[in-house]
Structures are given as structure tokens and as C-alpha cells.
LUMPA-115651 format. One line per field, with one value per atom (N, C-alpha, C, CB): residue number from 1; residue in three letters; chain; atom name; x, z, y. Coordinates in Angstrom, 2 decimals. Each point is the difference from the previous one (the first is absolute). Glycine has a CB too. Layout:
<atoms>
num <- c(NUM_...)
residuo <- c(Ala_...)
cadena <- c(A_...)
atomo <- c(CA_...)
x <- c(X_...)
z <- c(Z_...)
y <- c(Y_...)
</atoms>
This chain:
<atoms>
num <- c(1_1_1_1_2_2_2_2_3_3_3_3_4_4_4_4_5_5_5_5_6_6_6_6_7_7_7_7_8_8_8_8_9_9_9_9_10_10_10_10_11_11_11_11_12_12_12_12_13_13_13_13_14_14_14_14_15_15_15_15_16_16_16_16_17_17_17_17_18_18_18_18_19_19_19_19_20_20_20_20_21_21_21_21_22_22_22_22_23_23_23_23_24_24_24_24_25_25_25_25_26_26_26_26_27_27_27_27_28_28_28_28_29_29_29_29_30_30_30_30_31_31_31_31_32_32_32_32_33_33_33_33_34_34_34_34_35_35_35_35_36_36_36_36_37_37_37_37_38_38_38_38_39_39_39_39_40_40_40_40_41_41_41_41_42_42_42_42_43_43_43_43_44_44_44_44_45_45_45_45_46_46_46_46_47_47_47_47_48_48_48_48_49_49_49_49_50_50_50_50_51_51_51_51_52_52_52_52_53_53_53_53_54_54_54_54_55_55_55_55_56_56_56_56_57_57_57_57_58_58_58_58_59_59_59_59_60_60_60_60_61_61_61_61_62_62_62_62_63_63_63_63_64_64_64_64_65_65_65_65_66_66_66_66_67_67_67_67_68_68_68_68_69_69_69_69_70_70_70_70_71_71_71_71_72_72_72_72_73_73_73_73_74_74_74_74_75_75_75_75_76_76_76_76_77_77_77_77_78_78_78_78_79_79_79_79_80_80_80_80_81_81_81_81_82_82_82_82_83_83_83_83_84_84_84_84_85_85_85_85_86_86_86_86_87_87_87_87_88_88_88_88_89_89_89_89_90_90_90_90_91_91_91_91_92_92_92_92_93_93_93_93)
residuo <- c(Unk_Unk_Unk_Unk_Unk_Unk_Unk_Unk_Unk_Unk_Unk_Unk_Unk_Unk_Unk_Unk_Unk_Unk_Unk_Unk_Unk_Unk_Unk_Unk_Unk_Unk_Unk_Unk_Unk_Unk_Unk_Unk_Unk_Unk_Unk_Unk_Unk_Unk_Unk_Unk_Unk_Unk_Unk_Unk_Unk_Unk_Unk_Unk_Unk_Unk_Unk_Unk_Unk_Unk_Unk_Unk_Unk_Unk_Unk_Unk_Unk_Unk_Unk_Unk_Unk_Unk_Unk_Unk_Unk_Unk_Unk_Unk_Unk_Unk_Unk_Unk_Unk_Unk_Unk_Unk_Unk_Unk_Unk_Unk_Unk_Unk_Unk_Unk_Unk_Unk_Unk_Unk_Unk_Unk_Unk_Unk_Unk_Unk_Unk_Unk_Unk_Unk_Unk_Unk_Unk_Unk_Unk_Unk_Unk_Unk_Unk_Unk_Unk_Unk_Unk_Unk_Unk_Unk_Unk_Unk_Unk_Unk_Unk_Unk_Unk_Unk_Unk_Unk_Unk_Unk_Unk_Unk_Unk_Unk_Unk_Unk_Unk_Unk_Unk_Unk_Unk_Unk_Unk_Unk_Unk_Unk_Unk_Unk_Unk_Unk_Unk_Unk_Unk_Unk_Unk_Unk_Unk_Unk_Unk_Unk_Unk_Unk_Unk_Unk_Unk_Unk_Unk_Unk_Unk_Unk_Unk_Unk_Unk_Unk_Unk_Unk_Unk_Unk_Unk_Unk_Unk_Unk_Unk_Unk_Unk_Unk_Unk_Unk_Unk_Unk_Unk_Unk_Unk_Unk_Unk_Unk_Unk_Unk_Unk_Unk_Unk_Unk_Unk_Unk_Unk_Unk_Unk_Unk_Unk_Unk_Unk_Unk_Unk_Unk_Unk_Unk_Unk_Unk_Unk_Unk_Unk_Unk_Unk_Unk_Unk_Unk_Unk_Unk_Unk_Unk_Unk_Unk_Unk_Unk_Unk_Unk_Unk_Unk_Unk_Unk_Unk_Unk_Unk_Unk_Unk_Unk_Unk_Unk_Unk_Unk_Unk_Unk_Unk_Unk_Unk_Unk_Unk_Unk_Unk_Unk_Unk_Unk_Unk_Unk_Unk_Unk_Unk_Unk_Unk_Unk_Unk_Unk_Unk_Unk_Unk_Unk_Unk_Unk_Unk_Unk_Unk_Unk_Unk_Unk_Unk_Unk_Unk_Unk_Unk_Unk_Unk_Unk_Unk_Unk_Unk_Unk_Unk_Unk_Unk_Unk_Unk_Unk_Unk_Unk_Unk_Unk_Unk_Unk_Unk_Unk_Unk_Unk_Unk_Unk_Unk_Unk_Unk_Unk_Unk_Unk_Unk_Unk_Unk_Unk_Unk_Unk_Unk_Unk_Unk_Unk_Unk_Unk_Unk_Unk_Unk_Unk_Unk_Unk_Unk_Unk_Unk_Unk_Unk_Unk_Unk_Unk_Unk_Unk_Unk_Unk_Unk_Unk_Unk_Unk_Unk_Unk_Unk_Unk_Unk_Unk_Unk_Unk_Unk_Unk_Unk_Unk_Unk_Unk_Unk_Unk_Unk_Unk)
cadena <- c(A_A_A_A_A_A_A_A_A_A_A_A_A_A_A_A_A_A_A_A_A_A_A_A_A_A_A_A_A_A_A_A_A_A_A_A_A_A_A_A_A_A_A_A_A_A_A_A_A_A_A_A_A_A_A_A_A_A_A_A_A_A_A_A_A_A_A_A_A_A_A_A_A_A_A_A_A_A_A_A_A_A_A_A_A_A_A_A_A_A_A_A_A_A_A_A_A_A_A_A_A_A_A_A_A_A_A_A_A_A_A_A_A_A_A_A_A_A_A_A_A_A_A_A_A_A_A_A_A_A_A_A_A_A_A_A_A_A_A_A_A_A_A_A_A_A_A_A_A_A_A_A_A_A_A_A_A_A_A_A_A_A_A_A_A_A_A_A_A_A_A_A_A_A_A_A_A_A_A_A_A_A_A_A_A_A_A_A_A_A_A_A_A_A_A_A_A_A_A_A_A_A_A_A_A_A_A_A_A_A_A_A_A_A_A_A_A_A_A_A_A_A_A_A_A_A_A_A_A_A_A_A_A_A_A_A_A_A_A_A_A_A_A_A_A_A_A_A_A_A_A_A_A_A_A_A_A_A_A_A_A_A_A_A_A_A_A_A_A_A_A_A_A_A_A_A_A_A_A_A_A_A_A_A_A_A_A_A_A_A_A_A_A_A_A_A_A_A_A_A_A_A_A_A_A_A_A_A_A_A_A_A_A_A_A_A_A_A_A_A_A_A_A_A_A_A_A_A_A_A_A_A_A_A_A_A_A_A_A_A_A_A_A_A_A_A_A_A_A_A_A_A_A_A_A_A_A_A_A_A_A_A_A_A_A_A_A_A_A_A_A_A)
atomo <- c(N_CA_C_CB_N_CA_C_CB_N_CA_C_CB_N_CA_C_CB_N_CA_C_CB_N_CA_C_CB_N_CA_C_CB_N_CA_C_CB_N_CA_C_CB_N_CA_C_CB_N_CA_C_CB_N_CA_C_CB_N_CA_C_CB_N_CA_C_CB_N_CA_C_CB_N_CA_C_CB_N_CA_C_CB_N_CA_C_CB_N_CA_C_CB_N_CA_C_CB_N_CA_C_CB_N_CA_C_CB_N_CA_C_CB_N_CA_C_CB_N_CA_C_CB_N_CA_C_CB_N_CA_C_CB_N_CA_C_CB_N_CA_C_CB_N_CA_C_CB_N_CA_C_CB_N_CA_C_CB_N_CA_C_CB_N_CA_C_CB_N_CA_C_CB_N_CA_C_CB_N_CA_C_CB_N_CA_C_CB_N_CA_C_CB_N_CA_C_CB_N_CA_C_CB_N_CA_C_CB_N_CA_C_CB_N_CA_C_CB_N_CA_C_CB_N_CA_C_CB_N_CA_C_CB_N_CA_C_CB_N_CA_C_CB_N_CA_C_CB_N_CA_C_CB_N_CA_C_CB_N_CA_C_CB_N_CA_C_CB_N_CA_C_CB_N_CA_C_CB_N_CA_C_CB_N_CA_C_CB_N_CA_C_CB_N_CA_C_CB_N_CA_C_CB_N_CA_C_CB_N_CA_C_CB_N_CA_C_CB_N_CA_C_CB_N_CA_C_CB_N_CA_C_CB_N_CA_C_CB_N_CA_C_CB_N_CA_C_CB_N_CA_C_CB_N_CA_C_CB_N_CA_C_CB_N_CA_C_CB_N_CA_C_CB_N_CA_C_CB_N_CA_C_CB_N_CA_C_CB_N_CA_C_CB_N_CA_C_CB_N_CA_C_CB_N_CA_C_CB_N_CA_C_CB_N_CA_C_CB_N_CA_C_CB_N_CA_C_CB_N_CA_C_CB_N_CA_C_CB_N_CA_C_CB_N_CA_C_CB_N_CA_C_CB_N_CA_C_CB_N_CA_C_CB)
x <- c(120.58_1.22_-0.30_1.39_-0.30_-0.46_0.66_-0.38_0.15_0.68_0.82_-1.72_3.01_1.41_-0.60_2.49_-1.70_0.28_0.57_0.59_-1.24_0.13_0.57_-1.85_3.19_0.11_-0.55_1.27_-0.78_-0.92_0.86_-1.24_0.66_0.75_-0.95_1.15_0.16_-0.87_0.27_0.59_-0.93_-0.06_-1.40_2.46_-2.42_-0.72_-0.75_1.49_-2.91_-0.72_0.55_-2.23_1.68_0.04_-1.53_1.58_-0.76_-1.60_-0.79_0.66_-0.04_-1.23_-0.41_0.82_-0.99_-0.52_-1.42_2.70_-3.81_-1.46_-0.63_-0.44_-0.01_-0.56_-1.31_1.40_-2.01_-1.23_-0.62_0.67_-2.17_-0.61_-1.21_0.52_-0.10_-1.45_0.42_-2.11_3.16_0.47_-0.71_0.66_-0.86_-0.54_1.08_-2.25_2.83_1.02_-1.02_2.07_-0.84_-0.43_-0.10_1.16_-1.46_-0.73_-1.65_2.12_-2.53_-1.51_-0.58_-0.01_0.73_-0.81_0.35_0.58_0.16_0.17_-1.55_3.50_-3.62_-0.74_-1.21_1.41_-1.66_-1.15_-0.84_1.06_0.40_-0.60_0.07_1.16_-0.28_-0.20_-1.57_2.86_-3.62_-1.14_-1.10_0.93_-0.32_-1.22_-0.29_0.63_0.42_0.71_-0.72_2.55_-2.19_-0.89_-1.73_2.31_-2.38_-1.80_-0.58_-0.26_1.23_-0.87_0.49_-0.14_0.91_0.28_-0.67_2.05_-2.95_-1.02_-1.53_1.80_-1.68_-1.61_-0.24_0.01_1.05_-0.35_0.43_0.72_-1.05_0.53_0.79_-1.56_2.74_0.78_1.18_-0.88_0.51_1.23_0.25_-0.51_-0.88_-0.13_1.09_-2.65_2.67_0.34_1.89_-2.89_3.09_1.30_0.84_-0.41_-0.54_0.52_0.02_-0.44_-0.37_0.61_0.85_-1.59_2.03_1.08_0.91_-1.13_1.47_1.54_-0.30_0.69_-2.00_0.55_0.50_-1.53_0.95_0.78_1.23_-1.67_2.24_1.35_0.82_-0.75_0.36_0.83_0.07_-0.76_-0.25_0.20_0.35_-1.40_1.93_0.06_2.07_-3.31_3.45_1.27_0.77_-0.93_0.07_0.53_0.07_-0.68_-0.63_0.57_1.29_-2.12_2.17_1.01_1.67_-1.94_1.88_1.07_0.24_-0.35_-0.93_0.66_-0.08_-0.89_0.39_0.56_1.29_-2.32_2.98_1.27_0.91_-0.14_1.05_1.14_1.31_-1.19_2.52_0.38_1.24_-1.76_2.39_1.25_-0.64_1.51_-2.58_-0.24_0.96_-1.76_2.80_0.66_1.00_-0.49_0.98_0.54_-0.87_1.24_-2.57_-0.73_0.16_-2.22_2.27_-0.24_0.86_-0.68_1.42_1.48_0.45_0.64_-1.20_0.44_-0.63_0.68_-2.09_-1.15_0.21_-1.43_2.78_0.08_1.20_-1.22_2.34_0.73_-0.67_2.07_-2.81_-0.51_-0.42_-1.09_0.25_-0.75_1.10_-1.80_2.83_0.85_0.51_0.79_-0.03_0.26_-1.10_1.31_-2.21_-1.00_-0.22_-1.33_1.65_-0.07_0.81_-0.75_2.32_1.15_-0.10_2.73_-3.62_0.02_-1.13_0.82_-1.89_-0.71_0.83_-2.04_2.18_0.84_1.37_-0.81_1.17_0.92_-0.12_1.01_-2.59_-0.36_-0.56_-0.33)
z <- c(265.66_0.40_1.14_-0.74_0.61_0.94_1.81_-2.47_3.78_0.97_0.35_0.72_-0.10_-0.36_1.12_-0.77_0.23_0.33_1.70_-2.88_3.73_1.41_0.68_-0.23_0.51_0.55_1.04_-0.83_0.83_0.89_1.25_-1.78_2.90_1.12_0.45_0.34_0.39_0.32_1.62_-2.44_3.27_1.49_0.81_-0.27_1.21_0.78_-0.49_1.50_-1.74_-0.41_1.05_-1.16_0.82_1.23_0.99_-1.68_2.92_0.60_-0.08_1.40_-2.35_-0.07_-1.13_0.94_-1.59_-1.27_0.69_-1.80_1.14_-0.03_-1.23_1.85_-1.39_-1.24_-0.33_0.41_-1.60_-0.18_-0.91_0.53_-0.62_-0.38_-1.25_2.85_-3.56_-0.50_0.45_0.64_-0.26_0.71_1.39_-2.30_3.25_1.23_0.61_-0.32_1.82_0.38_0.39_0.94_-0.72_-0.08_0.98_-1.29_3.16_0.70_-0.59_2.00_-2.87_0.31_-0.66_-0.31_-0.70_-0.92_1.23_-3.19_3.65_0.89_1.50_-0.83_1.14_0.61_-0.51_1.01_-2.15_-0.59_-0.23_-0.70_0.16_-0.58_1.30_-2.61_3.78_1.06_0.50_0.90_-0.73_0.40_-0.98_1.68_-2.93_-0.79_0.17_-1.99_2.23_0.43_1.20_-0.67_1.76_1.13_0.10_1.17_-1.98_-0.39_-0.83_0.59_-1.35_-0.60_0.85_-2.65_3.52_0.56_1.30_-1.18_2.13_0.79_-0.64_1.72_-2.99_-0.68_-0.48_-0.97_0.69_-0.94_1.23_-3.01_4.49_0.89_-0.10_0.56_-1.43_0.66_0.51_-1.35_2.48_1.17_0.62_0.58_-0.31_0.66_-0.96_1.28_-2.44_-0.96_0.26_-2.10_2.06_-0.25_1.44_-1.97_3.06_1.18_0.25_0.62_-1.08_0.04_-1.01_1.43_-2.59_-0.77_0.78_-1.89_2.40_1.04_1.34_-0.86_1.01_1.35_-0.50_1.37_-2.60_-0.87_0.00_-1.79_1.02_-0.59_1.48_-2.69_3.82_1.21_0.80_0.14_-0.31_0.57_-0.88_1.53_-2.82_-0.95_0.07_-1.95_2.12_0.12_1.30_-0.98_2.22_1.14_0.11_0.86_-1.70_-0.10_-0.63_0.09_-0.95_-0.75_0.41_-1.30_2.24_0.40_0.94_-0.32_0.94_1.52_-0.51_2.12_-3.31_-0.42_-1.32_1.22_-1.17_-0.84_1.46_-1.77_0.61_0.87_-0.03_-0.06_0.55_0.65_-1.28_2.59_-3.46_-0.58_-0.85_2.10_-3.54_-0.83_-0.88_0.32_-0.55_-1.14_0.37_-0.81_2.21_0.38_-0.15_1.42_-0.71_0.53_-1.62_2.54_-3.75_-1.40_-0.66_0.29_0.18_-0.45_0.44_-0.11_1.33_0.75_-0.26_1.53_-2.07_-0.61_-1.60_1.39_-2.30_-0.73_0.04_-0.75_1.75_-0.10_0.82_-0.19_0.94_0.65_-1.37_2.58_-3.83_-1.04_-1.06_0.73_-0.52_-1.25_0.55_-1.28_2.53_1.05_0.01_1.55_-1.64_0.26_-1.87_3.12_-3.95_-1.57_-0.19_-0.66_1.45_-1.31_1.16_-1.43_2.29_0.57_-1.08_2.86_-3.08_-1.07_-1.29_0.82_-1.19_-1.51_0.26_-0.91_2.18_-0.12_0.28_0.18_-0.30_0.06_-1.16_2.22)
y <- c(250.00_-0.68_-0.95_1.96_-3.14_-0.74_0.25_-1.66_1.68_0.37_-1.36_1.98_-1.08_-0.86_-1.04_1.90_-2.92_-1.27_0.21_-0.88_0.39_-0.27_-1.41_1.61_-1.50_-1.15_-1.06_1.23_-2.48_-0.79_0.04_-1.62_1.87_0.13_-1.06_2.52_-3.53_-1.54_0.21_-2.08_1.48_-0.17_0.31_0.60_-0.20_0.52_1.30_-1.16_1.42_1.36_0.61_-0.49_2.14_0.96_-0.36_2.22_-1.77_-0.05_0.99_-1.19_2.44_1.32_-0.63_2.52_-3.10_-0.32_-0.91_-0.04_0.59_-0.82_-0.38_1.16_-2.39_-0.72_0.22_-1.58_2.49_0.64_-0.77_2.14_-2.26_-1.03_1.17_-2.21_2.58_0.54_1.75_-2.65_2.65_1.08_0.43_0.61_-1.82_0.05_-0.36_-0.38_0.27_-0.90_-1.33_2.00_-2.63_-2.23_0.54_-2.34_2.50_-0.55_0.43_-0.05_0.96_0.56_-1.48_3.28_-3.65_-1.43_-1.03_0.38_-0.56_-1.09_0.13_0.14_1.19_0.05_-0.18_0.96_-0.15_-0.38_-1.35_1.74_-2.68_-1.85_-0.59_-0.58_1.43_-1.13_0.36_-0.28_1.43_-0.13_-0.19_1.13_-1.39_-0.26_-1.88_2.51_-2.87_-1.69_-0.55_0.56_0.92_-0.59_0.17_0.49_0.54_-0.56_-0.62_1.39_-1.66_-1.41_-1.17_0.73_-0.85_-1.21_-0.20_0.05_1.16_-0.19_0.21_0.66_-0.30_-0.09_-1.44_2.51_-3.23_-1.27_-1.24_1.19_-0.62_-0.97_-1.15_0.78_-0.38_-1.09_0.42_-1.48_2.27_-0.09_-1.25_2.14_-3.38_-0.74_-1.25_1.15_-1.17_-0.95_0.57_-0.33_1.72_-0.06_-0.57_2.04_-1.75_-0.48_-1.13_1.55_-2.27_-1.01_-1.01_0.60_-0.38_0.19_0.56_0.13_0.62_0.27_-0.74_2.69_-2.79_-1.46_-0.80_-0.15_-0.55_-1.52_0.43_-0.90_1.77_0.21_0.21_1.23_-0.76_0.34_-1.35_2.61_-3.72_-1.28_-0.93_0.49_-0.10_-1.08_0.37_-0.04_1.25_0.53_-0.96_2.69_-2.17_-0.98_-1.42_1.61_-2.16_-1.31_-0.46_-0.16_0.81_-0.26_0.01_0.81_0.27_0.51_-1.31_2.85_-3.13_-1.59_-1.04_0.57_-0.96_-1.00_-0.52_0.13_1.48_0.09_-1.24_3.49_-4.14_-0.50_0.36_-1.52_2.18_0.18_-0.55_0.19_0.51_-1.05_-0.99_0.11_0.49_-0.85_-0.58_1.00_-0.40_0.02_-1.03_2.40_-2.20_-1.02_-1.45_1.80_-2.04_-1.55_-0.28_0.19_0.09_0.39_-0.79_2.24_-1.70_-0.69_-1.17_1.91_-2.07_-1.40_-0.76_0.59_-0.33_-0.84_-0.94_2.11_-0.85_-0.47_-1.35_2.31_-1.56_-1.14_-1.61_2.13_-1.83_-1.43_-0.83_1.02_-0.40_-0.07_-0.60_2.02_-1.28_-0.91_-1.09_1.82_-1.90_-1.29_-0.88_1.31_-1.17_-1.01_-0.08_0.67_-0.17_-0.07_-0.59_1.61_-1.42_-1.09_-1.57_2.51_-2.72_-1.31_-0.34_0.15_0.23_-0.79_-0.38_1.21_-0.36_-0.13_-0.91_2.67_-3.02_-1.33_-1.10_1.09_-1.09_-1.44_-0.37_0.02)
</atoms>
């Protein structure tokens, strides 16, 4: 026989409930791939390569951020109307 039909209770899980992997709990695999992660990532030296990949990305972030301006959407808009004003004086000549 088949066991009865269990409804879906949607929201929030319980927090006694653990998520078992192989029937281990998820932190032991999490611990596991994170140190299997961190030795291959100091055996095949490139700690040096990823660091500096997050210097780029942490100074490529800040540039970015100081040379955002301030109310694009507005200069944007005003850009377009100067653009048609200066469009229907051509087109009436």
C-alpha cells in the first residue's frame, strides 16, 4: 500500500528540522568541501592570483561608485529635450 498523502505545508521550515546529505547532517559536507577547497587552493598557489582579482573588483567597485553622477535620469531627460529643440529648429528650415 501506498503511505497517505501528506500535505504541503508552505512557509517557513521548522528549525528542528536538519538537512541530511547521504544521511550525514549539511554542516559535515560543507566542512569537508570547504577544506578540501582550501587545499587545493594553497597547493596549486593561487592565493596570489585570487587576491588580486578582489583587489581589481574592490578598486574597480570604487571607481565606479565616484564617478557615478548624482540624478542621471534627470541630466537624461533634459538632454533629450535640448535634442528635440535643437531637432524641430533643423527640420524648419
Amino acid at each position: 500500500m501506498r503511505p497517505p498523502i501528506t500535505p504541503v505545508i508552505r512557509g517557513r521550515p521548522s528549525s528542528k528540522r536538519s538537512i541530511h546529505i547521504c544521511g550525514r547532517p549539511r554542516w559535515l559536507f560543507v566542512l569537508l568541501f570547504s577544506a578540501v577547497s582550501c587545499m587545493l587552493w594553497l597547493t596549486s598557489c593561487s592565493l596570489l592570483t585570487v587576491l588580486w582579482a578582489l583587489l581589481i573588483a574592490l578598486l574597480t567597485t570604487v571607481l565606479h561608485a565616484s564617478f557615478r553622477t548624482p540624478n542621471l535620469k534627470a541630466r537624461l531627460n533634459t538632454f533629450r529635450e535640448e535634442f528635440r529643440a535643437v531637432w524641430r529648429n533643423y527640420s524648419e528650415l
